[in-house]
C-alpha positions as CSV (number, residue, x, y, z in Angstrom):
1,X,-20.6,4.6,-4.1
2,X,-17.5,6.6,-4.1
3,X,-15.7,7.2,-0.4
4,X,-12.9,9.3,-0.5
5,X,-10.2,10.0,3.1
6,X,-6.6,11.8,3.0
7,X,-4.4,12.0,6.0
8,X,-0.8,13.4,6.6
9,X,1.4,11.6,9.2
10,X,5.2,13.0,8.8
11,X,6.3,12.7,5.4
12,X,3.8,10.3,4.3
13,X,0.6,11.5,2.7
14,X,-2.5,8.9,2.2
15,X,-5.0,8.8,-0.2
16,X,-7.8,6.3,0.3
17,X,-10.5,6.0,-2.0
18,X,-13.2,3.6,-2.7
19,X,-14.7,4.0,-6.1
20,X,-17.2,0.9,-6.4
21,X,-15.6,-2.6,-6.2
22,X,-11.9,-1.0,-5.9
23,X,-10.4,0.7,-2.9
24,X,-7.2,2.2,-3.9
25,X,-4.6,3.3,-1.1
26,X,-2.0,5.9,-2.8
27,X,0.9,7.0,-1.0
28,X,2.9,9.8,-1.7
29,X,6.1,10.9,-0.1
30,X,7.9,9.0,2.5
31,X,7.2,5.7,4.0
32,X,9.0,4.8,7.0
33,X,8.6,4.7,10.7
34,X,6.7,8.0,11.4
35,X,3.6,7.4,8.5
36,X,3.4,3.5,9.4
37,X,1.2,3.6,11.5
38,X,-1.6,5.7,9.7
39,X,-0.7,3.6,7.0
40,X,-1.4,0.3,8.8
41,X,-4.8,1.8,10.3
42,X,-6.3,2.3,7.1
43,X,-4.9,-0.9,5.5
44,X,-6.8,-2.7,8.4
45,X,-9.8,-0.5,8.0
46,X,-10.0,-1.0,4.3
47,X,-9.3,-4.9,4.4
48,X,-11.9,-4.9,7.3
49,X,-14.5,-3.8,4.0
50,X,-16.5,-5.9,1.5
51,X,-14.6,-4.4,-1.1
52,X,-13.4,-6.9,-3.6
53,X,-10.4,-5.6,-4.7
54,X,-7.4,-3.6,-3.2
55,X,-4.6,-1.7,-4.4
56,X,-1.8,0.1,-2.7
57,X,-0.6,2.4,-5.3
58,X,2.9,3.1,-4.6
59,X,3.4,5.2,-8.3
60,X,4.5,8.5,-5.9
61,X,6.5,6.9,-3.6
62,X,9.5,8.7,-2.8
63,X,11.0,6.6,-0.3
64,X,10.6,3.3,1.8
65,X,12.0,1.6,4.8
66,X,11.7,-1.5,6.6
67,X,9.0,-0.6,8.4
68,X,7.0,0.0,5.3
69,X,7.8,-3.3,3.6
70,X,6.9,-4.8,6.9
71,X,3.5,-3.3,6.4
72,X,2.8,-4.4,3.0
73,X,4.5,-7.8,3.9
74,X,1.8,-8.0,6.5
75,X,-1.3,-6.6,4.6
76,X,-0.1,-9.5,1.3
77,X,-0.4,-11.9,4.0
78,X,-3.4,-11.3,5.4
79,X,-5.2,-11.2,2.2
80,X,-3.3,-13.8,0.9
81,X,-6.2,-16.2,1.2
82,X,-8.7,-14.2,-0.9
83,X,-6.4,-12.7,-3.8
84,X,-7.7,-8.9,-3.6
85,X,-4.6,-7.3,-3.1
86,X,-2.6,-5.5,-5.8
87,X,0.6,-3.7,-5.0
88,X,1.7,-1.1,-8.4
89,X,5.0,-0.7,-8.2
90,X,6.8,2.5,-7.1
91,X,9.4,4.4,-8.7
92,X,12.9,2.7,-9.8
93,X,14.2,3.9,-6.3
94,X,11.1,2.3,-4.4
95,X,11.0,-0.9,-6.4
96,X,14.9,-1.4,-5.8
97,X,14.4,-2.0,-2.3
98,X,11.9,-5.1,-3.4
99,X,14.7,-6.4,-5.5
100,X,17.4,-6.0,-3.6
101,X,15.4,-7.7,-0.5
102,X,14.2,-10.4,-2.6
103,X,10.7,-9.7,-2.0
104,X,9.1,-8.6,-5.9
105,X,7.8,-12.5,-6.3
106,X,6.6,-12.4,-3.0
107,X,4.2,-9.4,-3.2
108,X,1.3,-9.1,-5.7
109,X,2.9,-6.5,-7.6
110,X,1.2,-5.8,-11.1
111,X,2.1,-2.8,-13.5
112,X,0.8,0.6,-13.2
């Protein structure tokens, strides 16, 4: 079963796409207070799934503010129980912002 969606909100495009077991939610661009909401729609929708495992690729990140570590704050939280979220880290510029906030052991980041 493969289910594929792709929305544009500002700056912020979002790929969703569930390939079997694994929903993967890529974003591309900017994340920050004009995408977030699209953003946490799906993330709900998605987590709202039977799909065992879920990954928020952030590989083509541009850009991140508060707002969107908010959201992925929230989303780790919720799913903290079950273990099926992976977060793959963004560029150097997009990963900085976990570091400097103090928030990489806090997130289930793996490696892309």
């Amino acid at each position: 079963m493969r289910e594929e969606r792709a929305r544009t909100q500002g700056s912020l495009i979002l790929r969703s796409v569930r390939d079997a077991d694994t929903h993967v939610v890529e974003l591309l661009g900017e994340l920050d207070i004009a995408g977030a909401p699209n953003l946490e729609e799906e993330l709900m929708r998605v987590e709202a799934t039977d799909a065992p495992s879920i990954v928020i690729d952030l590989s083509a990140l541009e850009f991140i503010d508060s707002t969107g570590i908010r959201l992925l704050l929230m989303a780790a939280d919720r799913c903290a129980d079950d273990s099926r979220l992976t977060i793959l880290r963004g560029p150097q510029q997009v990963h900085r912002v976990f570091e400097l906030t103090d928030l990489v052991g806090r997130l289930p980041f793996a490696d892309a």
